[in-house]
N, C-alpha and C positions, 0 to 999 in steps of 0.2 A: 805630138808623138804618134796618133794614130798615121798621120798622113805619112809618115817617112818608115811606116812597118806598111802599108800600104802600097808602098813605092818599091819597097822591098819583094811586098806576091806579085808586081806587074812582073818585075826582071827575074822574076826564080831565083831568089837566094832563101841559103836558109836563113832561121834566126835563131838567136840567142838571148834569153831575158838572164842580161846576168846580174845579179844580185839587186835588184831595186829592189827601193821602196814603194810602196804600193798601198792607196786612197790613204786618209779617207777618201770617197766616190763624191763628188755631188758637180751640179751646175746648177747656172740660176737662168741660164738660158733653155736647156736642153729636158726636157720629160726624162725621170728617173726609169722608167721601163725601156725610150728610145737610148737610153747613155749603156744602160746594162746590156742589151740586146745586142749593140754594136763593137762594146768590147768583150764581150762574148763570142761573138764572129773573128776578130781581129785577133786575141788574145792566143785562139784555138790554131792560128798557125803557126805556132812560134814552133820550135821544133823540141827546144829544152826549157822550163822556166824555173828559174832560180830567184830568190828573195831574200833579203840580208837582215830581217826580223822576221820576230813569232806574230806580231801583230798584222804584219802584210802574207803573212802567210796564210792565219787566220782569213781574213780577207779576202786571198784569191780561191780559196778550197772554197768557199761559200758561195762565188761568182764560174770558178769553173772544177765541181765535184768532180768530176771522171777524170780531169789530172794528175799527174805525181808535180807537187809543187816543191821543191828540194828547198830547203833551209841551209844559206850558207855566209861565210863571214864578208863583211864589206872588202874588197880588197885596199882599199887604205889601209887597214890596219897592216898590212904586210910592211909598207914606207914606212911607218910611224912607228912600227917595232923593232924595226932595221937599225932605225936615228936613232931610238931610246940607248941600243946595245950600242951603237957607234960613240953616244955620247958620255956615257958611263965609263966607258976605259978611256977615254981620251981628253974630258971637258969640265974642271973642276968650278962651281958658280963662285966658289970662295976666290978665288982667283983671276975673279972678271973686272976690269976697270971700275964699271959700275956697279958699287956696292951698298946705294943704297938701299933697304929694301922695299920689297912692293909687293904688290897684289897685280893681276893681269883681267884685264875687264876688256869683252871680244862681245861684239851686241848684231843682230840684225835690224839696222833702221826702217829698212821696211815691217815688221812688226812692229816698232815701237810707234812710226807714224800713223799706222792705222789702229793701232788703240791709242793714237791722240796723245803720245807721254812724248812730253816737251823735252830738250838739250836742257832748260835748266831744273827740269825738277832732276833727271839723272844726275848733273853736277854737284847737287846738291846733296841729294845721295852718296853719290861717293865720297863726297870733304867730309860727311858725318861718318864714314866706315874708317876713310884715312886718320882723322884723330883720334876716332877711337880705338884704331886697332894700332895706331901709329907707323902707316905703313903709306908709302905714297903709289898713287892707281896709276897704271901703267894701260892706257889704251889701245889694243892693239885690233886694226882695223885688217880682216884680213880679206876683205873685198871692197878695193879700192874706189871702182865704180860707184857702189851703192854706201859705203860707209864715213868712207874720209869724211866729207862737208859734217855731217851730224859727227863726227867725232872731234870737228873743230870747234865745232859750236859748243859743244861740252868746256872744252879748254877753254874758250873763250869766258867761259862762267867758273872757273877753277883752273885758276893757274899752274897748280902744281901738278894738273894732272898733267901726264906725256904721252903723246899720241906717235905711235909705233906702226910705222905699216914693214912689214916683216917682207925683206929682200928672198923668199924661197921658206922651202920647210924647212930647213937648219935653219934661219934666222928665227921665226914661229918655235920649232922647240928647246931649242935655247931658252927662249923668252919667257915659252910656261914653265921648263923647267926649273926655272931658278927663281918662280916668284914662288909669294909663300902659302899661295893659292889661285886659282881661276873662277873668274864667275864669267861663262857664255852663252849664247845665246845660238852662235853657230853650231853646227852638225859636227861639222869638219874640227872647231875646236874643243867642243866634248870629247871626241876620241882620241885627239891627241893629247888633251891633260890625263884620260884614260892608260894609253899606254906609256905616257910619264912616271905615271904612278901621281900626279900633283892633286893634290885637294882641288877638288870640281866640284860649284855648285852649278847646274846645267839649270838654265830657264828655258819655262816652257814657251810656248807661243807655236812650233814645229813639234808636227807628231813623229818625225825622226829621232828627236831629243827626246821626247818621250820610249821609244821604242827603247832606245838607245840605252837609258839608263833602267828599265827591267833589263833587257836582257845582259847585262854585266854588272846585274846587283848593286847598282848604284843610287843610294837616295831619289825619291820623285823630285823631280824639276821644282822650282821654285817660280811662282805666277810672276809670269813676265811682265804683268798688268799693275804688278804692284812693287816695280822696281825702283820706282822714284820714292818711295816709303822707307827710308834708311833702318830704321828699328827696327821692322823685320827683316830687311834683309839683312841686320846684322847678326839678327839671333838666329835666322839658318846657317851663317857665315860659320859661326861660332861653333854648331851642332857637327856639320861638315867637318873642322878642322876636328874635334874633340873624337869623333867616330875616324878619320883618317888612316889612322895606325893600323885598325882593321878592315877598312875600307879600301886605300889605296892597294897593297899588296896583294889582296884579291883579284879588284877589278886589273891590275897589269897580269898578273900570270892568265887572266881570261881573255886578255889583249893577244897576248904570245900563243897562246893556242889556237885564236881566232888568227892572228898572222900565220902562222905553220896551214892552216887548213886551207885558209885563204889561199896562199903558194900550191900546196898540191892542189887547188882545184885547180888554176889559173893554168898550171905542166898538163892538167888532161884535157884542158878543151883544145890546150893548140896542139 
Protein backbone atom coordinates (compact mmCIF):
# COMPACT_ATOMS: atom_id res chain seq x y z
CA UNK A 1 0.00 0.00 0.00
CA UNK A 2 2.71 2.33 0.94
CA UNK A 3 4.55 1.78 -2.18
CA UNK A 4 1.74 2.46 -4.79
CA UNK A 5 0.82 5.98 -2.62
CA UNK A 6 4.47 6.36 -2.98
CA UNK A 7 4.37 6.03 -6.63
CA UNK A 8 1.67 8.24 -6.63
CA UNK A 9 4.17 11.64 -4.97
CA UNK A 10 6.91 10.60 -7.66
CA UNK A 11 4.09 11.35 -10.63
CA UNK A 12 2.17 14.38 -8.84
CA UNK A 13 -1.24 13.08 -8.41
CA UNK A 14 -3.46 13.67 -5.99
CA UNK A 15 -4.89 11.32 -3.48
CA UNK A 16 -7.87 10.07 -2.20
CA UNK A 17 -8.21 7.61 1.18
CA UNK A 18 -11.75 6.77 0.45
CA UNK A 19 -13.46 5.04 2.97
CA UNK A 20 -10.89 2.36 4.42
CA UNK A 21 -10.48 0.49 6.98
CA UNK A 22 -7.58 1.22 9.03
CA UNK A 23 -5.05 -1.09 11.61
CA UNK A 24 -4.95 -2.44 13.75
CA UNK A 25 -0.92 -1.15 13.19
CA UNK A 26 1.52 -3.72 14.00
CA UNK A 27 4.59 -5.87 12.24
CA UNK A 28 6.83 -8.45 13.44
CA UNK A 29 9.48 -7.34 11.13
CA UNK A 30 9.41 -3.54 11.38
CA UNK A 31 10.15 -1.34 15.00
CA UNK A 32 6.85 0.22 16.09
CA UNK A 33 8.17 3.93 16.15
CA UNK A 34 10.02 3.10 12.29
CA UNK A 35 6.07 1.78 11.07
CA UNK A 36 4.49 5.00 12.77
CA UNK A 37 7.05 7.44 11.67
CA UNK A 38 6.67 6.27 8.01
CA UNK A 39 3.00 6.35 7.72
CA UNK A 40 2.97 9.41 9.28
CA UNK A 41 5.09 10.75 6.47
CA UNK A 42 2.99 8.88 3.66
CA UNK A 43 -0.49 9.29 5.22
CA UNK A 44 0.16 13.36 5.37
CA UNK A 45 -0.05 13.41 1.51
CA UNK A 46 -3.18 12.15 0.84
CA UNK A 47 -5.09 15.23 0.05
CA UNK A 48 -8.72 14.05 1.53
CA UNK A 49 -8.87 10.92 4.03
CA UNK A 50 -11.96 9.26 4.70
CA UNK A 51 -12.64 5.90 6.81
CA UNK A 52 -15.74 3.69 6.69
CA UNK A 53 -15.67 3.13 10.85
CA UNK A 54 -15.46 4.93 14.21
CA UNK A 55 -12.81 2.42 15.16
CA UNK A 56 -10.33 3.38 12.19
CA UNK A 57 -11.15 6.56 12.85
CA UNK A 58 -10.23 6.42 16.24
CA UNK A 59 -7.02 5.22 15.02
CA UNK A 60 -6.09 7.64 12.46
CA UNK A 61 -6.84 10.87 14.83
CA UNK A 62 -4.26 9.35 17.24
CA UNK A 63 -1.56 8.63 14.46
CA UNK A 64 -2.38 11.88 12.49
CA UNK A 65 -3.96 14.63 15.27
CA UNK A 66 -3.86 17.78 12.96
CA UNK A 67 -6.20 16.07 10.26
CA UNK A 68 -9.84 16.19 9.59
CA UNK A 69 -10.30 12.49 9.30
CA UNK A 70 -14.05 12.38 7.78
CA UNK A 71 -16.25 9.24 8.92
CA UNK A 72 -18.13 7.84 6.03
CA UNK A 73 -20.24 4.74 4.65
CA UNK A 74 -18.55 1.84 2.91
CA UNK A 75 -19.66 2.30 -0.61
CA UNK A 76 -21.02 -1.25 -0.83
CA UNK A 77 -23.67 -0.56 0.94
CA UNK A 78 -24.91 1.61 -1.92
CA UNK A 79 -25.00 -2.12 -4.42
CA UNK A 80 -26.40 -3.96 -1.58
CA UNK A 81 -29.15 -1.53 -0.92
CA UNK A 82 -30.00 -1.05 -4.53
CA UNK A 83 -30.47 -5.32 -4.71
CA UNK A 84 -32.41 -5.36 -1.32
CA UNK A 85 -35.11 -2.61 -3.19
CA UNK A 86 -34.74 -4.58 -6.57
CA UNK A 87 -35.50 -7.67 -4.87
CA UNK A 88 -38.33 -6.88 -2.75
CA UNK A 89 -40.76 -5.71 -5.59
CA UNK A 90 -39.77 -8.34 -7.96
CA UNK A 91 -38.32 -11.73 -6.05
CA UNK A 92 -40.70 -13.89 -3.92
CA UNK A 93 -38.28 -16.85 -1.75
CA UNK A 94 -41.79 -18.70 -1.61
CA UNK A 95 -41.71 -19.05 -5.09
CA UNK A 96 -38.13 -20.32 -5.79
CA UNK A 97 -37.59 -24.04 -7.01
CA UNK A 98 -35.71 -24.70 -4.03
CA UNK A 99 -37.68 -24.80 -1.06
CA UNK A 100 -35.98 -26.39 1.02
CA UNK A 101 -35.17 -24.52 3.93
CA UNK A 102 -31.73 -23.45 5.13
CA UNK A 103 -29.39 -21.44 6.84
CA UNK A 104 -26.33 -19.73 4.73
CA UNK A 105 -22.76 -20.45 6.33
CA UNK A 106 -19.99 -17.86 4.42
CA UNK A 107 -16.36 -18.57 6.35
CA UNK A 108 -12.95 -17.18 5.76
CA UNK A 109 -10.50 -20.13 5.51
CA UNK A 110 -7.66 -18.27 6.08
CA UNK A 111 -8.68 -17.54 9.56
CA UNK A 112 -9.94 -20.79 10.18
CA UNK A 113 -6.42 -22.26 9.17
CA UNK A 114 -4.55 -20.24 11.21
CA UNK A 115 -6.36 -20.83 14.38
CA UNK A 116 -5.92 -24.60 13.41
CA UNK A 117 -10.00 -25.40 13.09
CA UNK A 118 -10.13 -28.49 11.06
CA UNK A 119 -13.13 -28.97 7.84
CA UNK A 120 -14.31 -31.61 10.24
CA UNK A 121 -14.66 -30.27 13.34
CA UNK A 122 -16.82 -27.33 11.23
CA UNK A 123 -18.98 -30.27 9.56
CA UNK A 124 -19.62 -31.37 12.48
CA UNK A 125 -20.86 -28.25 13.71
CA UNK A 126 -23.18 -27.62 11.38
CA UNK A 127 -24.91 -31.42 11.17
CA UNK A 128 -25.59 -30.58 15.03
CA UNK A 129 -27.13 -26.89 14.16
CA UNK A 130 -28.92 -28.68 10.86
CA UNK A 131 -30.78 -31.20 13.17
CA UNK A 132 -31.27 -29.23 15.56
CA UNK A 133 -32.76 -26.38 14.13
CA UNK A 134 -33.95 -28.79 11.19
CA UNK A 135 -32.67 -26.76 8.64
CA UNK A 136 -30.06 -27.90 5.91
CA UNK A 137 -26.52 -25.41 5.75
CA UNK A 138 -26.14 -23.87 2.56
CA UNK A 139 -22.18 -23.01 2.01
CA UNK A 140 -21.71 -20.36 0.19
CA UNK A 141 -18.09 -19.66 -0.63
CA UNK A 142 -17.76 -16.19 -1.91
CA UNK A 143 -13.96 -16.12 -2.62
CA UNK A 144 -13.38 -18.83 -4.80
CA UNK A 145 -9.72 -18.64 -4.77
CA UNK A 146 -9.25 -18.89 -1.15
CA UNK A 147 -12.41 -20.88 -0.01
CA UNK A 148 -13.97 -23.61 -2.43
CA UNK A 149 -11.25 -26.62 -1.36
CA UNK A 150 -12.05 -26.02 2.45
CA UNK A 151 -15.55 -25.69 1.72
CA UNK A 152 -15.37 -29.01 -0.08
CA UNK A 153 -13.76 -30.68 2.59
CA UNK A 154 -16.63 -29.72 4.83
CA UNK A 155 -19.20 -31.54 2.36
CA UNK A 156 -17.02 -34.06 2.05
CA UNK A 157 -17.67 -34.66 6.02
CA UNK A 158 -21.58 -33.74 5.81
CA UNK A 159 -23.25 -34.55 3.00
CA UNK A 160 -25.99 -32.67 3.14
CA UNK A 161 -24.45 -29.66 3.30
CA UNK A 162 -24.36 -27.66 -0.40
CA UNK A 163 -21.68 -25.76 -1.34
CA UNK A 164 -22.91 -22.44 -3.26
CA UNK A 165 -20.35 -20.41 -5.03
CA UNK A 166 -22.77 -17.51 -5.95
CA UNK A 167 -22.48 -16.51 -9.93
CA UNK A 168 -22.47 -12.26 -9.12
CA UNK A 169 -24.16 -10.20 -6.17
CA UNK A 170 -27.87 -11.11 -7.37
CA UNK A 171 -27.04 -14.72 -7.01
CA UNK A 172 -25.25 -13.92 -3.09
CA UNK A 173 -28.44 -11.92 -2.10
CA UNK A 174 -30.81 -14.15 -3.37
CA UNK A 175 -29.07 -16.76 -1.40
CA UNK A 176 -29.06 -14.75 2.11
CA UNK A 177 -32.15 -13.59 1.45
CA UNK A 178 -34.07 -16.41 1.47
CA UNK A 179 -32.27 -18.38 4.03
CA UNK A 180 -33.60 -18.35 7.49
CA UNK A 181 -30.33 -16.95 8.79
CA UNK A 182 -26.49 -16.19 7.94
CA UNK A 183 -23.70 -17.07 10.00
CA UNK A 184 -20.10 -15.26 8.38
CA UNK A 185 -17.18 -14.67 8.60
CA UNK A 186 -16.69 -12.38 5.45
CA UNK A 187 -16.87 -8.56 5.66
CA UNK A 188 -18.58 -8.39 2.45
CA UNK A 189 -21.29 -10.98 3.77
CA UNK A 190 -22.09 -9.22 6.99
CA UNK A 191 -23.17 -6.34 5.08
CA UNK A 192 -25.04 -7.79 2.87
CA UNK A 193 -27.34 -10.01 5.37
CA UNK A 194 -27.13 -6.27 6.95
CA UNK A 195 -28.89 -4.63 4.23
CA UNK A 196 -31.16 -7.93 3.75
CA UNK A 197 -32.55 -7.32 6.75
CA UNK A 198 -31.58 -11.43 7.42
CA UNK A 199 -30.58 -12.72 10.78
CA UNK A 200 -26.63 -12.30 10.91
CA UNK A 201 -24.56 -13.90 13.23
CA UNK A 202 -21.01 -12.04 12.16
CA UNK A 203 -17.78 -14.08 13.44
CA UNK A 204 -15.11 -12.46 14.56
CA UNK A 205 -11.50 -13.27 13.56
CA UNK A 206 -11.55 -9.53 11.13
CA UNK A 207 -11.53 -6.28 13.02
CA UNK A 208 -13.89 -5.13 9.94
CA UNK A 209 -16.64 -7.49 11.30
CA UNK A 210 -16.13 -6.25 14.38
CA UNK A 211 -16.23 -2.49 13.34
CA UNK A 212 -18.86 -3.41 11.40
CA UNK A 213 -21.35 -4.74 13.88
CA UNK A 214 -20.94 -1.60 16.62
CA UNK A 215 -21.46 0.50 14.22
CA UNK A 216 -25.01 -0.71 12.88
CA UNK A 217 -26.01 -2.11 16.33
CA UNK A 218 -25.54 -5.28 15.72
CA UNK A 219 -24.82 -8.21 18.38
CA UNK A 220 -20.79 -8.67 18.96
CA UNK A 221 -19.37 -11.19 16.63
CA UNK A 222 -19.34 -14.66 17.75
CA UNK A 223 -15.39 -16.21 18.56
CA UNK A 224 -14.46 -17.54 15.41
CA UNK A 225 -12.13 -19.81 17.37
CA UNK A 226 -14.86 -21.49 18.83
CA UNK A 227 -16.86 -22.42 15.64
CA UNK A 228 -16.43 -26.08 15.64
CA UNK A 229 -18.19 -25.96 19.21
CA UNK A 230 -21.90 -26.66 17.96
CA UNK A 231 -23.78 -25.83 21.42
CA UNK A 232 -22.64 -22.50 21.54
CA UNK A 233 -22.86 -21.77 18.48
CA UNK A 234 -26.26 -22.81 18.66
CA UNK A 235 -27.34 -20.83 21.56
CA UNK A 236 -26.09 -17.44 19.87
CA UNK A 237 -27.78 -18.89 16.70
CA UNK A 238 -30.80 -18.89 18.74
CA UNK A 239 -30.43 -15.49 20.73
CA UNK A 240 -29.84 -13.71 17.04
CA UNK A 241 -32.96 -15.19 15.69
CA UNK A 242 -35.10 -14.44 18.98
CA UNK A 243 -33.77 -10.45 19.15
CA UNK A 244 -34.25 -10.37 15.04
CA UNK A 245 -37.53 -8.63 14.86
CA UNK A 246 -35.88 -5.86 16.47
CA UNK A 247 -32.55 -6.17 15.31
CA UNK A 248 -32.90 -6.81 11.63
CA UNK A 249 -35.24 -3.67 10.85
CA UNK A 250 -32.85 -1.42 12.44
CA UNK A 251 -29.81 -2.57 11.28
CA UNK A 252 -31.44 -2.28 7.18
CA UNK A 253 -32.87 1.26 7.64
CA UNK A 254 -29.00 2.15 8.93
CA UNK A 255 -27.92 0.22 5.72
CA UNK A 256 -30.24 2.68 3.47
CA UNK A 257 -29.02 5.67 5.11
CA UNK A 258 -25.57 4.57 4.95
CA UNK A 259 -26.22 3.73 1.04
CA UNK A 260 -27.99 7.36 0.47
CA UNK A 261 -24.74 8.91 2.06
CA UNK A 262 -22.51 6.69 0.59
CA UNK A 263 -24.04 7.84 -3.11
CA UNK A 264 -23.90 11.60 -2.19
CA UNK A 265 -20.36 11.29 -1.30
CA UNK A 266 -19.33 9.10 -4.14
CA UNK A 267 -21.52 12.49 -6.80
CA UNK A 268 -19.04 15.04 -4.82
CA UNK A 269 -15.66 13.68 -5.30
CA UNK A 270 -16.17 13.06 -8.93
Amino acid sequence: YLGVIFLANLLCRRKIMLANGFGPIFSKNIAPKILEKSLKMVLNTFDFISVRDKNSQKTLKKLLPERKIELVPDPASIGFVKINQRLIKSVSCDGLAENTPYFAFCFNSKVFKGAKISPIGVAKSLEFISKSLKLRPKIVVLNENEDLQFALDIQRRFSSAKVFVPQGLCDAALCFRCAKFVISGRYHGVLLAFALGTPILALSGDPKIQSACEDFSNPAPFPFHKVADGDSLLKHIQIIIEKSEKIAPKTCELMKISGKKAEKMLDYLI
